[in-house]
C-alpha positions, 0 to 999 in steps of 0.5 A: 549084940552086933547083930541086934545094932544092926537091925536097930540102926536099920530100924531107927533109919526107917523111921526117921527117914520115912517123912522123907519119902513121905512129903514130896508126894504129899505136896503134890495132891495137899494143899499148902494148909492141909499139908501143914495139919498133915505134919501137926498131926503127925508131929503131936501124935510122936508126941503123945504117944508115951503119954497115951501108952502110960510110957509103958515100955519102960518098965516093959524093958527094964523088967523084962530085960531081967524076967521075960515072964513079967515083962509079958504080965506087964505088956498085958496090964499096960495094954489093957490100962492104955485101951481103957484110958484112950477109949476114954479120952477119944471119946471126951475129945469127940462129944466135945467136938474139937478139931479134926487134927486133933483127934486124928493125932490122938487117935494116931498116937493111941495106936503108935502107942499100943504098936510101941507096947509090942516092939519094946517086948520083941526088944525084952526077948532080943528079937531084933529082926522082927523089931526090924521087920514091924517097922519095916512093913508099917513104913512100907504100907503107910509110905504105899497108902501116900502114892495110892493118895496121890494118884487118886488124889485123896482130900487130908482126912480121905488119907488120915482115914486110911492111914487109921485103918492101916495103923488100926489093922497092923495093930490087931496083927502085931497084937495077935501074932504076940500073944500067940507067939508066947507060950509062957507062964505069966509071972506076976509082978507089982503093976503100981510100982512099974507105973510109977517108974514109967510116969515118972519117966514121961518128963524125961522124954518131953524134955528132949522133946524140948530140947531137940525142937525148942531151938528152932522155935526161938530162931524163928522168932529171934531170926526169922524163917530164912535161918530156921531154915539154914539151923534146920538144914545144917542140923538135918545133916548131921543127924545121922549121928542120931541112928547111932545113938538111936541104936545104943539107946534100943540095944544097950540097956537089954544086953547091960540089964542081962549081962549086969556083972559081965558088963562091969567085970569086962569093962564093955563101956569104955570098949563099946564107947572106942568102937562109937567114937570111931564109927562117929569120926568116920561118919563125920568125915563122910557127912563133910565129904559128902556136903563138899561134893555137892558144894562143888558138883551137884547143888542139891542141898542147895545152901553153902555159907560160911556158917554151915561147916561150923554149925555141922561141926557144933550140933555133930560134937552136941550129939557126939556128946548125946551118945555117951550120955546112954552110957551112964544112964543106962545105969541109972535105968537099971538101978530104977532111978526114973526120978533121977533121968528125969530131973537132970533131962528137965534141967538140961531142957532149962539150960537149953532154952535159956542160953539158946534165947541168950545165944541167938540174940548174940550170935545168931543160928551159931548161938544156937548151936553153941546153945545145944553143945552146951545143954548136952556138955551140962547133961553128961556131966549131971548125969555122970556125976548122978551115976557115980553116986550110985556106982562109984567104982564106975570106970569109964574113960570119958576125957580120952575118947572125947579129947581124941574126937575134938581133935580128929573132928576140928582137924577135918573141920578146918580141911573142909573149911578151906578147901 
């Protein structure tokens, strides 16, 4: 399983460090307009996709982790059902002529979908490195088409032209190379109930969806844009967090679904949870020591108020709290409680928005992040106490690990505050 976090964290890095590689060439040869089209597409095409994918790797993963044979039944049905539903939908958008963004981010989103479809099999059979190697290649060869973009200087929908085409072909590669790949006797399961369990799932995910953006929507029009993009800077900083999380979130669920009575009997939870909390403290003092010492010598990130240590300190504790959330959820994504995820991430979305309005209006871009914290204590304690309804000789040890990092990372906070 180290081997498989590993590859996960790799994995997770590149996609959501490629915007990164990608935007500072962009703003060379795009406009200032087309290259905010560029970011609404690529922004609700990420949005779209488990939409358009009918969320088909949910129960792509969860009855796969337990059957191989109808995991690929299952990719099979919901690559057939999202083909037929996109085909129809791109063709809707077309004879209604919308506008070009849009259907470029639906058609996007379409074939991130199909590509999401594939990879969540490779996660099924616990092939971490060609997980890996997918979303390697793919950012390699979009993150390519953006310098060939620039040096022959593509108009917007010259470079969305090509990244269809890349995206388009990746697909039918990934698509061919699986079905080739897999020898095995399809074993038939129920395709209406599987549905049900992945749409119900889509709520959850628009929720994060919310909960993660909302905030800086609300800061700009309570604040303005000059503290969206103090929030944003501090907020972008303390996301390496999230490559953690990211890989818990892939790599978990497969190993606890396989292991079910092992992980119980052998108490994996509150293991993997000190190894977390560990990694996350050490991350901590890096991302301090890192931002002290641009502060003093390199001026790259370019912004040092008072409130930036606070807020890392505040949005690095809320996604702290994110990760242990995976733990009891997995539980509930074992026992088919979609329904369950769903409705505790809605609510969480709710109580985000609500004091994040309040909050901002109080105490400005601290409010926000106060907001969040808040949002993210309320989920692990709906969550935690969803899960204990179902597994109620549950054992995990929550209160030490979360009390030993306030108090690691408040001590470190205040040594980097007033150094």
């Amino acid at each position: 399983m180290k081997k498989n976090i590993i590859f996960y964290v790799l994995s997770t890095a590149i996609n959501k460090g490629s915007i990164l590689l990608y935007f500072p060439f962009l703003t060379l040869f795009l406009s200032l307009e087309n290259f905010g089209i560029w970011s609404l597409v690529i922004i609700i095409s990420n949005f779209l996709v488990p939409i358009l994918s009918l969320n088909g790797s949910a129960s792509i993963l969860r009855e796969g982790s337990e059957n191989i044979s109808k995991g690929f039944y299952l990719l099979k049905c919901y690559l057939l059902f999202s083909i037929l539903l996109n085909l129809f939908v791109i063709s809707f958008i077309y004879i209604l002529s919308f506008e070009k963004w849009i259907l470029y981010s639906v058609i996007i989103g379409f074939l991130e979908g199909i590509l999401i479809l594939l990879v969540t099999y490779f996660r099924v059979l616990e092939k971490a490195e060609i997980y890996f190697l997918i979303n390697f290649i793919k950012t390699l060869l979009l993150f390519g088409l953006v310098i060939f973009a620039y040096k022959n200087s593509f108009t917007l929908y010259k470079l969305l032209d090509y990244h269809l085409l890349i995206l388009f072909l990746f697909v039918i590669v990934a698509l061919i190379y699986t079905i080739i790949s897999n020898y095995i006797v399809v074993e038939k399961t129920f395709f209406k109930t599987s549905l049900i369990f992945s749409l119900t799932l889509i709520p959850h995910g628009i929720s994060q969806w919310i909960m993660s953006s909302s905030d800086r929507i609300i800061i700009k029009y309570v604040l303005g844009t000059k503290e969206v993009g103090i929030y944003s800077l501090a907020y972008n900083i303390s996301m390496i967090l999230m490559l953690i999380n990211s890989a818990i979130a892939l790599a978990l669920p497969t190993f606890m679904i396989k292991n079910y009575l092992n992980w119980k009997e052998q108490n994996f939870d509150n293991i993997i949870i000190k190894i977390y909390t560990f990694i996350s403290l050490g991350l901590f003092f890096i991302v301090m020591l890192v931002f002290s010492l641009d502060k003093f010598y390199f001026g790259i990130i370019g912004y040092y108020g008072q409130e930036m240590i606070p807020l890392i300190f505040i949005i690095y504790f809320g996604i702290y709290l994110l990760g242990l959330y995976y733990f009891y959820a997995n539980y509930l994504f074992y026992h088919k409680k979609a329904y369950i995820i769903s409705r505790t991430t809605f609510y969480a979305a709710i109580i985000n928005i609500i004091l994040t309005i309040l909050l901002v209006y109080l105490l400005g871009v601290i409010g926000a992040a106060f907001a969040t914290l808040i949002a993210y204590i309320c989920y692990l304690y709906i969550i935690r106490k969803e899960c204990l309804k179902i597994e109620n000789n549950l054992n995990i040890n929550l209160l030490r690990h979360i009390s030993f990092f306030i108090l690691i990372s408040t001590v470190l906070s205040f040594g980097f505050y007033y150094v």
